[in-house]
N, C-alpha and C positions, 0 to 999 in steps of 0.2 A: 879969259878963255879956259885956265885950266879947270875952274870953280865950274863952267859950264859944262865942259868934258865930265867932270865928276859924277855933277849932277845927272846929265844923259844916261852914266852908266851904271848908277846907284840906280836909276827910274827901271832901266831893259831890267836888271836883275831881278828889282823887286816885283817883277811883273808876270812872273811866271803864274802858268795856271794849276788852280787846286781843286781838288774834289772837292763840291759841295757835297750836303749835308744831306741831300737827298739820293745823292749820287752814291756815298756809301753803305749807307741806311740798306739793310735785305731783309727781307721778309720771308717766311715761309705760313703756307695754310692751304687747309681740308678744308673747306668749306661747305654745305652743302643746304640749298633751298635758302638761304641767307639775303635776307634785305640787303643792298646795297651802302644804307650808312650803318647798318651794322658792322659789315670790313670796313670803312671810315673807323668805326669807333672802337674797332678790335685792333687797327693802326694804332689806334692812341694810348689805347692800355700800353701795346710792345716800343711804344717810342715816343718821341718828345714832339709829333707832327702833330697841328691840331687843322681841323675842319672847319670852314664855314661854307652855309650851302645860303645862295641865293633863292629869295622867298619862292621863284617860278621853278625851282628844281628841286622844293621837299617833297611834293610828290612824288614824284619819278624815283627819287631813292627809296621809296618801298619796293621797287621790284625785286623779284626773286631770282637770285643767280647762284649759280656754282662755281668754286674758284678752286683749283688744283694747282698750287706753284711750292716750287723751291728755292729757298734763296734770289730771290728777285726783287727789283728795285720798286720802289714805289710807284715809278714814274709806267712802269711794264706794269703793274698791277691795277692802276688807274687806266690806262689804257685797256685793258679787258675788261674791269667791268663796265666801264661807261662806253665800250663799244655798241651795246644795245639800245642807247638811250641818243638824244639830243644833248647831251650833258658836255663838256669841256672841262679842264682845270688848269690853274692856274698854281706853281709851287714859288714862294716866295721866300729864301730861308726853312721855316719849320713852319709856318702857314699855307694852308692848302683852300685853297676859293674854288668848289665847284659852282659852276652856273648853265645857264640853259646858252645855249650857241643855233642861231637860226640857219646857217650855212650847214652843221655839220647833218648828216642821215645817219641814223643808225642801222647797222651790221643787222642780219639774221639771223645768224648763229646765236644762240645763248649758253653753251656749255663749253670749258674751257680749258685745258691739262696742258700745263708746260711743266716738263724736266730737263 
């Protein structure tokens, strides 16, 4: 019984939750008139995240967009740009999967400024 107790409370301990990698990760960028997998691939210069896009979604990443942020998380940064698109993603660790999502509509707005 006690070897169980111990165990129980060696498990709640070690269970606590941690910032992922995505989660501390921030970014900042001026961007302007910018293809879409070029901030993908200006991510990857400034960190360790890497990209893979689904073959129905390299299209779509030529569009043109504007990205104004400060210090923000990837996950906020991905969310604006692929607001205009059919596009989703998926964070896995430091692997990023965008792909096409048949549920999701794209946004109308295309220009974007957070501080």
């Amino acid at each position: 019984m006690r070897i169980s107790l111990f165990f129980l409370f060696i498990g709640i301990l070690s269970s606590q939750a941690m910032n992922s990698f995505s989660q501390e990760t921030k970014f900042t960028f001026n961007l302007k008139s910018i293809a879409i997998k070029e901030v993908c691939n200006e991510i990857e210069k400034k960190s360790d995240f890497r990209f893979v896009f689904s073959s129905d979604a390299r299209k779509i990443t030529n569009q043109k967009i504007s990205l104004n942020v400060d210090s923000e998380t990837i996950n906020n940064i991905l969310d604006i740009i692929l607001s205009n698109t059919n596009l989703t993603y998926n964070i896995i660790d430091n692997q990023v999967a965008i792909f096409k999502d048949a549920n999701k509509k794209p946004a109308t707005e295309k220009r974007y400024r957070m501080r």
